[in-house]
C-alpha positions as CSV (number, residue, x, y, z in Angstrom):
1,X,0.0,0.0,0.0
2,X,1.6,3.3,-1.1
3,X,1.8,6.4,1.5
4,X,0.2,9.1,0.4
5,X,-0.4,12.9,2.4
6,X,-2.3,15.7,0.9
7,X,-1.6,19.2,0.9
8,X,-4.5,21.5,-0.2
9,X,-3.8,25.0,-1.3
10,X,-6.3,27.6,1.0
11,X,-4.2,30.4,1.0
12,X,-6.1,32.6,-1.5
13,X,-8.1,35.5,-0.2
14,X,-10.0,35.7,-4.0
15,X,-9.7,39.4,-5.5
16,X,-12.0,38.4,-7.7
17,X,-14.8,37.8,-5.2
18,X,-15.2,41.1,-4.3
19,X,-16.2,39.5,-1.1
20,X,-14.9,40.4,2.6
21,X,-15.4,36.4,3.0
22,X,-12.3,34.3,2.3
23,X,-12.4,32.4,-1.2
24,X,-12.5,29.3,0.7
25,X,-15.5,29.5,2.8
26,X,-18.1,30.8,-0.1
27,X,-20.4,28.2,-0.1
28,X,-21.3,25.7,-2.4
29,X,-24.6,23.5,-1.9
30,X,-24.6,24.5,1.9
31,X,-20.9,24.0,2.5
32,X,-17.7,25.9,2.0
33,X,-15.6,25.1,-1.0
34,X,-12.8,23.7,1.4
35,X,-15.4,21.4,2.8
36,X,-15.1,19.5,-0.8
37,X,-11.4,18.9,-1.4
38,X,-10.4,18.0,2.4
39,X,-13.6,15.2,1.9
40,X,-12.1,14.1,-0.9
41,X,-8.5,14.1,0.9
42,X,-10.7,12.2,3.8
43,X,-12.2,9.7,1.3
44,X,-9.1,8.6,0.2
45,X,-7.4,7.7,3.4
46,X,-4.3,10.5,2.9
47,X,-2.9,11.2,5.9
48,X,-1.7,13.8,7.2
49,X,-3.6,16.4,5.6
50,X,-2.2,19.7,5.4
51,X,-4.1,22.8,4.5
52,X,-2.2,25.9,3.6
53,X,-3.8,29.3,4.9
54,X,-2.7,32.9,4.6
55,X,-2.9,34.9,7.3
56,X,-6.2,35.3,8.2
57,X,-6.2,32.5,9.1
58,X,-9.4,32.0,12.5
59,X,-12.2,32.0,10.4
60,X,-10.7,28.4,8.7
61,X,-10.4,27.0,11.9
62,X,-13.7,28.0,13.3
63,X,-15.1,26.0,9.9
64,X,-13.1,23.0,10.4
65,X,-14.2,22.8,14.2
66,X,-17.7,22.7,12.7
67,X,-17.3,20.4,10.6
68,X,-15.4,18.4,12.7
69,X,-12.5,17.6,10.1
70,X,-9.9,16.7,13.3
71,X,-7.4,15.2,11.3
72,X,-5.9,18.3,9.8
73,X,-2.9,20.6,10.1
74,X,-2.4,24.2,9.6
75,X,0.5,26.1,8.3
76,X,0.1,30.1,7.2
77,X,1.8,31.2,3.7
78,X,2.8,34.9,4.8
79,X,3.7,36.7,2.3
80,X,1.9,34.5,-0.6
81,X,4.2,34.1,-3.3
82,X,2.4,31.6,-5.2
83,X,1.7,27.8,-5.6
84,X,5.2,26.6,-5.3
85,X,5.5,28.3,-2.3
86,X,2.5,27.5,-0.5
87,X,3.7,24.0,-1.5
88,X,7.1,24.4,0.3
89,X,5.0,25.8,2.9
90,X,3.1,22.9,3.6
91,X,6.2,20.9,3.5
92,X,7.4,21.9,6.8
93,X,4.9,19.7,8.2
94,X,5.8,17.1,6.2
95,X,9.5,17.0,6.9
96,X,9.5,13.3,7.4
97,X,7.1,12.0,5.3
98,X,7.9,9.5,2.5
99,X,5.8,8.7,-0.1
100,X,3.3,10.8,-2.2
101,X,1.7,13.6,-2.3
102,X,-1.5,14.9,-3.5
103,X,-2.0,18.9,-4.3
104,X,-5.4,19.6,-4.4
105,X,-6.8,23.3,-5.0
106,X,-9.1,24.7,-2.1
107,X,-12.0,25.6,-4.9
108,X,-12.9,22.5,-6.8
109,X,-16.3,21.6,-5.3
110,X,-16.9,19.3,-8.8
111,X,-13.7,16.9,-8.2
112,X,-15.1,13.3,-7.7
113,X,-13.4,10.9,-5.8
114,X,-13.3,8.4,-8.7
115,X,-10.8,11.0,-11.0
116,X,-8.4,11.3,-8.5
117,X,-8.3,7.6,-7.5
118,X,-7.8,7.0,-11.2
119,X,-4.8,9.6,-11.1
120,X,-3.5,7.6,-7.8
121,X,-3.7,4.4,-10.6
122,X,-2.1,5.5,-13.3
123,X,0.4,7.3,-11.0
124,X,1.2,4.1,-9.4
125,X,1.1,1.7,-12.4
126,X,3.5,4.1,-14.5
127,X,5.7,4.4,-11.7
128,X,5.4,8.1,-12.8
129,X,7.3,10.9,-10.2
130,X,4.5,13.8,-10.9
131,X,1.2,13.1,-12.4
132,X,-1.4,15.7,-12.7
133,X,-5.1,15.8,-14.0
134,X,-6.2,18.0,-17.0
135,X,-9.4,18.9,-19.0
136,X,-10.5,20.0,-22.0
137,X,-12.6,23.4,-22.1
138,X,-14.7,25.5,-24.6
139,X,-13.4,28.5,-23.5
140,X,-9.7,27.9,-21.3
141,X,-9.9,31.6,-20.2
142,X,-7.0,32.6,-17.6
143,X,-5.6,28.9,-16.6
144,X,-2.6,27.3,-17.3
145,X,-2.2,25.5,-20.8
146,X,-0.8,21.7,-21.7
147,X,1.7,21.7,-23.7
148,X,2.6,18.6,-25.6
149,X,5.2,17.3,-28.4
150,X,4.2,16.0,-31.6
151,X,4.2,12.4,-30.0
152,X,1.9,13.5,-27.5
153,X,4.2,13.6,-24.4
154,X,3.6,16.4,-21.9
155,X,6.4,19.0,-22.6
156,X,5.2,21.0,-19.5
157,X,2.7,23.7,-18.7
158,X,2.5,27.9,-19.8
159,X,0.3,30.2,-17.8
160,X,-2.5,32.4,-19.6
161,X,-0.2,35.3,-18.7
162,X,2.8,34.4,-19.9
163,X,1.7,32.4,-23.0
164,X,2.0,33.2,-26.4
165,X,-1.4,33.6,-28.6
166,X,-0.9,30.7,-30.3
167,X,-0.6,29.1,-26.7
168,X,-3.8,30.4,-25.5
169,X,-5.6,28.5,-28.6
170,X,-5.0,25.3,-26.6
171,X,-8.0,24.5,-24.6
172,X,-6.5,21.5,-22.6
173,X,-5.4,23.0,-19.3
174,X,-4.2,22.4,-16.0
175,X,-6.1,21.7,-13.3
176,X,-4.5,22.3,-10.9
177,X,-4.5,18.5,-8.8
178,X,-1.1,16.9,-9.1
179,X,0.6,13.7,-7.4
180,X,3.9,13.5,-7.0
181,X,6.8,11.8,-5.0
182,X,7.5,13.7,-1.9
183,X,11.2,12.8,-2.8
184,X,11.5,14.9,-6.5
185,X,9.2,18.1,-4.6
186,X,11.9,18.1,-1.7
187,X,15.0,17.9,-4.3
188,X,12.8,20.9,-6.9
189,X,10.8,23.1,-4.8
190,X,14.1,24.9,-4.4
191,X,14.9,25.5,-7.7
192,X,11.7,26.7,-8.8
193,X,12.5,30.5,-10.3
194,X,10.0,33.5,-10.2
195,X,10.7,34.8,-13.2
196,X,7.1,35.6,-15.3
197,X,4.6,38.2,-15.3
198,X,3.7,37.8,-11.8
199,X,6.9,37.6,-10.5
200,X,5.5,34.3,-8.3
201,X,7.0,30.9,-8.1
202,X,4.4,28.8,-9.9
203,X,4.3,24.9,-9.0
204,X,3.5,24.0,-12.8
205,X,7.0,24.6,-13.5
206,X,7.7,21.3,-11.5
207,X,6.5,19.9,-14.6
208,X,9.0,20.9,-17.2
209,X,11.8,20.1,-14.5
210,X,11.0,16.5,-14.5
211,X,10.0,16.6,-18.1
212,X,14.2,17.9,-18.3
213,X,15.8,15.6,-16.0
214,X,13.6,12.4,-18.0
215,X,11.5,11.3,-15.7
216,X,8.1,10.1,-16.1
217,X,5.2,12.3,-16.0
218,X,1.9,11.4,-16.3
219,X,-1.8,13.0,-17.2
220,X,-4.9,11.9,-16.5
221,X,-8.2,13.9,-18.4
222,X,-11.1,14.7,-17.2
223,X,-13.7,12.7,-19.0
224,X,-16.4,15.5,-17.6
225,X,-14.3,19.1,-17.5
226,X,-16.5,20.3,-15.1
227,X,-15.1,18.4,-12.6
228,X,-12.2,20.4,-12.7
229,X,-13.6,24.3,-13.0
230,X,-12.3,26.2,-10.0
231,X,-14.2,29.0,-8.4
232,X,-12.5,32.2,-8.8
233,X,-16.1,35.0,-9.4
234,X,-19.0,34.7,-8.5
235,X,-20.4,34.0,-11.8
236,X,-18.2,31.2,-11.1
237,X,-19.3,30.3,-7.9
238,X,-23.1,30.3,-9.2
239,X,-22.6,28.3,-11.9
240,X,-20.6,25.4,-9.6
241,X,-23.7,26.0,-7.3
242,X,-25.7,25.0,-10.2
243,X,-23.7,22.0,-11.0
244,X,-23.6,20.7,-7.9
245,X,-27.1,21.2,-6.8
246,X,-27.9,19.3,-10.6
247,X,-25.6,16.4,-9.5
248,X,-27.3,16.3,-5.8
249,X,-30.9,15.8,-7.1
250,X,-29.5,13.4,-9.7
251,X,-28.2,11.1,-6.7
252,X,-31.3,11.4,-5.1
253,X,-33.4,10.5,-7.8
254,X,-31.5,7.5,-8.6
255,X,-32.4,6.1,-5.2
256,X,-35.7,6.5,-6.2
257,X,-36.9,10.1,-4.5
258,X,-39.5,11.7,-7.3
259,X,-38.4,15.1,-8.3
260,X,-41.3,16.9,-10.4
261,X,-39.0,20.2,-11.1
262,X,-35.6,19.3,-11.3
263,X,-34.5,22.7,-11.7
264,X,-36.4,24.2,-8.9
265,X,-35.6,21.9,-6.0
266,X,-32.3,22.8,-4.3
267,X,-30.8,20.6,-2.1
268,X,-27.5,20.8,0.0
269,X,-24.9,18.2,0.0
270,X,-25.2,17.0,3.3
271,X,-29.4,17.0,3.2
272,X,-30.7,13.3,3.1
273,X,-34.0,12.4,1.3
274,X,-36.0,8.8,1.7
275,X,-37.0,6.9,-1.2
276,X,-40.5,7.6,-2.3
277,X,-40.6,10.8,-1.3
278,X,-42.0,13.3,-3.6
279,X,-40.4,16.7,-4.3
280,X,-42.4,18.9,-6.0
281,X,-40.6,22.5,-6.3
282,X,-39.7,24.5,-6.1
283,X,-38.2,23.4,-2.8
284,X,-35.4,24.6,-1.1
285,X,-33.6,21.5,1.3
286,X,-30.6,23.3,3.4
287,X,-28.4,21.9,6.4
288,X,-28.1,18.6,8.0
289,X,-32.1,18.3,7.0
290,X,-33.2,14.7,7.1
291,X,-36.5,13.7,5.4
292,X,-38.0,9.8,5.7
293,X,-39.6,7.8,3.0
294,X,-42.6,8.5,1.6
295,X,-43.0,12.1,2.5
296,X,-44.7,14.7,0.1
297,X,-43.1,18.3,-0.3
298,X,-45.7,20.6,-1.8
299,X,-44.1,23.9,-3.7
300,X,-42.5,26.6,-1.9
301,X,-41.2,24.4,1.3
302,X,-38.5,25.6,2.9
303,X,-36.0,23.4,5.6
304,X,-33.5,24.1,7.4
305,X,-31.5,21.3,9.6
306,X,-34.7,19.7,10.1
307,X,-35.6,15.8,10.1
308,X,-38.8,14.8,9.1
309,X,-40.1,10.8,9.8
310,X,-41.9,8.7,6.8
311,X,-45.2,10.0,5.4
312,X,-44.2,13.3,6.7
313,X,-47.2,15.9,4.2
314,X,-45.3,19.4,3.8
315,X,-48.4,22.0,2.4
316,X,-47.0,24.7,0.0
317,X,-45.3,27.1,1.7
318,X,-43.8,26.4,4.9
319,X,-40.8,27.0,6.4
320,X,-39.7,24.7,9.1
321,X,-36.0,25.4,11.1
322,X,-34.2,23.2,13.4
323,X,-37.1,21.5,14.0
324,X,-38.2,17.9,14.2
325,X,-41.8,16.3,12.9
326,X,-42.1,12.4,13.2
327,X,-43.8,9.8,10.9
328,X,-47.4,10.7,9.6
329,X,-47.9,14.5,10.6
330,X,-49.7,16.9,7.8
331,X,-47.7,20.9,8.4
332,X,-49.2,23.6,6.6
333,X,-49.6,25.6,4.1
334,X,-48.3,28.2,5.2
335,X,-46.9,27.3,8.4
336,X,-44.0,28.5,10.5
337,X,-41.8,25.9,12.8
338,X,-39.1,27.8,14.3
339,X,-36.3,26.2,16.3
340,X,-36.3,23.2,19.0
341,X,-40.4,22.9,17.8
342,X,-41.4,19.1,17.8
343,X,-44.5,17.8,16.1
344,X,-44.9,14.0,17.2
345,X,-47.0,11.4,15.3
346,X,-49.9,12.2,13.0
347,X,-50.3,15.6,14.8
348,X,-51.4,18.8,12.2
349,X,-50.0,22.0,12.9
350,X,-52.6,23.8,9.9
351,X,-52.3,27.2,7.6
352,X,-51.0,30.2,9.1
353,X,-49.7,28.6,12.7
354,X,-46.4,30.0,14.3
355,X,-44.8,27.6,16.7
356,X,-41.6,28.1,19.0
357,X,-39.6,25.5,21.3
358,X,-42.7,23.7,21.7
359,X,-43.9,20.0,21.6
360,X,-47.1,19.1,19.7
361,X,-48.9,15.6,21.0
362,X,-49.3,12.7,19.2
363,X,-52.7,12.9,17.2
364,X,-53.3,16.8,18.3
365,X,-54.0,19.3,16.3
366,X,-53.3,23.1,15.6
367,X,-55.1,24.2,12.6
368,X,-55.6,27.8,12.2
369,X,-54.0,31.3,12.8
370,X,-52.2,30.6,16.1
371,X,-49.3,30.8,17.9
372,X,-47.6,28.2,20.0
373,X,-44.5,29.6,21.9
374,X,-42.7,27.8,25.0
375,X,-45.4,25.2,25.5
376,X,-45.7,21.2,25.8
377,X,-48.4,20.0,24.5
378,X,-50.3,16.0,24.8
379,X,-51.9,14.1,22.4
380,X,-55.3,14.4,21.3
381,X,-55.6,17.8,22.1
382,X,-57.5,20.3,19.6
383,X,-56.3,23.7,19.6
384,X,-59.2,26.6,18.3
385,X,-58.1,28.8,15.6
386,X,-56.9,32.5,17.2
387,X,-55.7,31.0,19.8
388,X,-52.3,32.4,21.8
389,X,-49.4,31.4,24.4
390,X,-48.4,34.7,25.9
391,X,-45.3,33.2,26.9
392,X,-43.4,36.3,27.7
393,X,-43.7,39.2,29.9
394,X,-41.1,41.4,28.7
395,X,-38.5,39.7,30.4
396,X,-38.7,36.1,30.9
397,X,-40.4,33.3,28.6
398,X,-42.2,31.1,30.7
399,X,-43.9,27.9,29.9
400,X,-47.2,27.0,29.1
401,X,-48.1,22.9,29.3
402,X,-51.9,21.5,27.9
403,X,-52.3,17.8,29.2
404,X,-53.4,15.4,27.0
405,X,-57.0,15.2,25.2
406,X,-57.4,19.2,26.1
407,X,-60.4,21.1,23.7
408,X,-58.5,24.6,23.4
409,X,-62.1,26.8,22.2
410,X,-61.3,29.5,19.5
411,X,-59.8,32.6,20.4
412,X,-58.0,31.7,23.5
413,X,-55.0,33.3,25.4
414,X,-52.8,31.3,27.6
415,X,-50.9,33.6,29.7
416,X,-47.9,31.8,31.2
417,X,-46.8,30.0,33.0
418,X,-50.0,28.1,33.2
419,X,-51.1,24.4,32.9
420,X,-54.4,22.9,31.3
421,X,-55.0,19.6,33.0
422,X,-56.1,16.6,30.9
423,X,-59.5,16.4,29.4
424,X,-60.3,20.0,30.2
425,X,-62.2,22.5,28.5
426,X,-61.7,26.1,27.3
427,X,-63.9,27.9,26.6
428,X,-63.7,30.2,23.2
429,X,-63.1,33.7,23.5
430,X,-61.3,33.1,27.1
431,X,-58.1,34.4,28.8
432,X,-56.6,32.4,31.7
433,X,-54.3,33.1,33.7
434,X,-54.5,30.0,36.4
435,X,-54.0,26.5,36.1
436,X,-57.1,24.5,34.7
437,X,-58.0,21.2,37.0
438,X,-58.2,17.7,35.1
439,X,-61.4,17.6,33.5
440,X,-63.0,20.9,34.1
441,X,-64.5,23.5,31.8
442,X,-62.6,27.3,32.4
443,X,-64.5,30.7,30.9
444,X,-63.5,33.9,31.5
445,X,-66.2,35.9,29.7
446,X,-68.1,39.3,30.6
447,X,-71.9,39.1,30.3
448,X,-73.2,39.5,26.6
449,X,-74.9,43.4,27.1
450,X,-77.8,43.5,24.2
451,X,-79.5,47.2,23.1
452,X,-82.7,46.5,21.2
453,X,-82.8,49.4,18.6
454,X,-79.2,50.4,18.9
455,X,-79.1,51.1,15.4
456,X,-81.9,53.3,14.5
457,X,-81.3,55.4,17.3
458,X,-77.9,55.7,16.2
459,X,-78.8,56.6,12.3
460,X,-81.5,59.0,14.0
C-alpha cells in the first residue's frame, strides 16, 4: 500500500470575489468550498492532511471545528508568493514524510473521488514521479495551458499570462491537482525561479523540471471538465452551485426520490431524502435536513437542519427550522416551525400557525391562525383557531403545558406560566391566567350586554 499525504492550497483571499469572505469558505450546496477537497483528501485515506492558509487565518479553523474535520494541520503562507510556495510551505509539516503527495486546489467543489483515485492508478502503475489531471474546455480563459510534443508527451505547462497567442488557442489545461513523489518536490521546490509576469513561483514549472531531467510524467483527463472548473467569481461560484445542486438531485433521484421540477428543487450536500418521497418545487432543502420515505413536499417548502419521519405531508409554503416532525404528521400551508419545535405522530399543525420551542402531541391538532410559543403539548388535544401562548412578559419566557386530550375553544390566550390539565375544557373567546383542573371547563367571559334598537337610534 503506497503512503500518500495531501496538501491542499487555501491560502487565497480571492480578488475576484469582491467579497470580505475568504475564497474558501463561499459556499457551495450548503458547504464551504474547502469542505469539498479535504472530503475528498478524507475519502481517500491520505494522511496527514495539510491545509495551507494565509494569514487570516481563524475564520478556517472556526469552519473546520464545525465540521469536525480533526485530522488536519495548519501552516500560514505569509507573504503568498504563489503555488510553489505554498507548497514548500506545507512541507514543513511534512518534513518526514515518505511517499506521495496529492495537491489539491481549495475551490474544486466538482472533483469526484473516482478522477483522482484513477490519477493515484495511473500514477502508481507508470511508476510516474508527478502526475497531474487535465481537461479540455470551450473557453480555457485565464488557466494554465498543456503543452505537448508531436508524440503527445507532456512537454510542460505555460500560464495564460505568460503564453504566447498561439498558446492560449490550446484548450486543454491544468487543473491544478497533481501527485507526486515527496522525494522529486523536496529535491525541486528549491529550484523553482519567479521569473514571469507575476513575478511568483508557480508549482507548474515542476513539470517541465521533470520533463528535463527524464522522468516520467503522467496525465490523466477529465472525461467530464466540469469536474475540474475552479471557483474564482461569483459568476463562477453560481454556476458550480448550479452543477452541484444538478448532481445532488441526480443522486437522489437514482435512489428513487421523485423530483417533479428538477431545476427548482435545491438541495444541499449533506441534506438526506428517503426513497418515495416526492419533491415537488420549487423546494429549497438546506443543512443537515433529514427527510424519511414516503413524505410529500408541496411547492415553496423551505427546511432548514430539520428531520422529518416517513409519510411526513409538507403543504406549500412552509418553512420549518431546526425542527423535528415524526412519521405521519400533515404541516401547513403556510406554516412556520421555528427552532427546538417538535411535532410528534400524525399531529397537524394547519395554515398560518407559528410555533416556538414547543412539543405538539401525538394525534393533536393546531389548525388555524395561532401561535404556540414555549409550550408542551399531549396528544389528542385540539387547539381553536386565534388562539395564543403569551409566553413572555417582557422579560422572561415562561412555559405554558396542555395535558393530554385538552379542547382549546377559539380565540383563546394562555398567559404563562400556566397548565391545562387533561381532558379540560376552554372555553372560546377566554383568557386564563390560572391552572385549569383535570377535567373541568374554564370561561373567562363578561356578560353579553344587548341594546334593542341600537341602530336606529344611532342613524337617528
Amino acid at each position: 500500500m503506497h503512503s500518500i499525504a495531501s496538501i491542499i492550497l487555501a491560502a487565497g483571499v480571492g480578488k475576484r470575489m469582491k467579497s470580505d469572505l475568504l475564497k474558501v469558505l463561499h459556499p457551495v450546496a450548503g458547504l464551504p468550498l474547502l469542505y469539498y477537497p479535504l472530503k475528498l483528501a478524507g475519502d481517500l485515506k491520505t494522511n496527514p492532511i495539510v491545509i495551507v492558509v494565509g494569514k487570516n487565518k481563524k475564520p478556517i479553523e472556526e469552519i473546520l471545528l464545525k465540521l469536525q474535520f480533526k485530522q488536519t494541520q495548519l501552516v500560514v503562507q505569509n507573504p503568498p508568493l504563489g503555488t510553489a510556495h505554498a507548497v514548500m510551505t506545507g512541507m514543513k509539516k511534512l518534513k518526514n514524510f515518505k511517499g506521495d503527495i496529492l495537491i489539491l486546489n481549495g475551490d474544486l467543489p466538482l472533483m469526484t473521488e473516482n478522477s483522482l483515485y484513477q490519477l493515484i492508478r495511473l500514477h502508481h502503475e507508470s511508476k510516474a514521479s508527478l502526475s497531474l489531471i487535465t481537461a479540455v474546455l470551450d473557453d480555457p480563459g485565464d488557466y494554465g495551458r498543456v503543452l505537448h510534443n508531436t508524440s503527445g508527451e507532456i512537454l510542460g505547462i505555460i500560464e495564460a499570462k505568460d503564453a504566447s497567442e498561439v498558446e492560449k488557442g490550446i484548450r486543454e489545461i491544468n487543473v491544478g491537482v497533481y501527485l507526486v513523489n515527496s522525494s522529486f518536490l523536496n529535491e525541486q521546490l528549491k529550484d523553482v525561479k519567479n521569473t514571469n509576469q507575476q513575478g511568483e513561483f508557480y508549482l507548474p514549472d515542476l513539470v517541465w523540471m521533470a520533463v528535463e531531467r527524464g522522468l516520467t510524467v503522467k496525465t490523466l483527463q477529465l472525461p467530464h471538465p466540469m469536474e475540474g472548473e475552479g471557483v474564482n467569481t461569483q459568476s463562477e461560484l453560481a454556476e458550480a452551485n448550479r452543477l452541484a445542486y444538478r448532481h445532488n438531485i441526480k443522486q437522489l433521484m437514482d435512489k428513487g426520490v421523485r423530483v417533479l421540477m428538477p431545476d427548482e428543487v435545491y438541495v444541499d450536500t449533506q441534506v438526506e431524502v428517503g426513497a418515495g418521497t416526492t419533491l415537488m418545487g420549487p423546494c429549497y432543502l438546506t443543512g443537515s435536513t433529514r427527510i424519511g420515505m414516503n413524505c410529500t413536499l408541496e411547492p415553496g417548502t423551505i427546511l432548514k437542519n430539520t428531520v422529518l419521519g416517513d409519510r411526513v405531508t409538507l403543504k406549500a409554503y412552509s418553512y420549518l427550522e431546526e425542527s423535528q416532525v415524526e412519521e405521519g404528521a400533515q404541516i401547513g400551508p403556510f406554516a412556520h416551525l421555528r427552532p427546538e419545535t417538535v411535532v410528534q405522530s400524525k399531529a397537524k399543525v394547519g395554515n398560518f400557525v407559528e410555533i416556538k420551542k414547543s412539543t405538539i402531541g401525538a394525534g393533536s391538532k393546531v389548525n388555524h391562525l395561532t401561535y404556540i410559543g414555549d409550550a408542551r403539548i399531549g396528544k389528542e388535544v385540539n387547539v381553536g383557531a386565534g388562539t395564543i401562548t403569551c409566553n413572555y412578559d417582557g422579560v422572561k419566557k415562561h412555559p405554558t403545558i396542555i395535558e393530554d386530550h385538552v379542547f382549546v375553544g377559539s380565540d383563546s390566550q394562555l398567559v404563562a406560566p400556566v397548565r391545562v390539565g387533561k381532558g379540560a375544557y376552554i372555553g372560546s373567546g377566554s383568557t386564563i391566567t390560572k391552572n385549569v383542573p383535570s377535567g373541568s371547563l374554564a370561561l373567562t367571559r363578561s356578560s353579553q350586554v344587548v341594546i334593542k334598537n341600537w341602530s336606529k337610534k344611532r342613524n337617528k
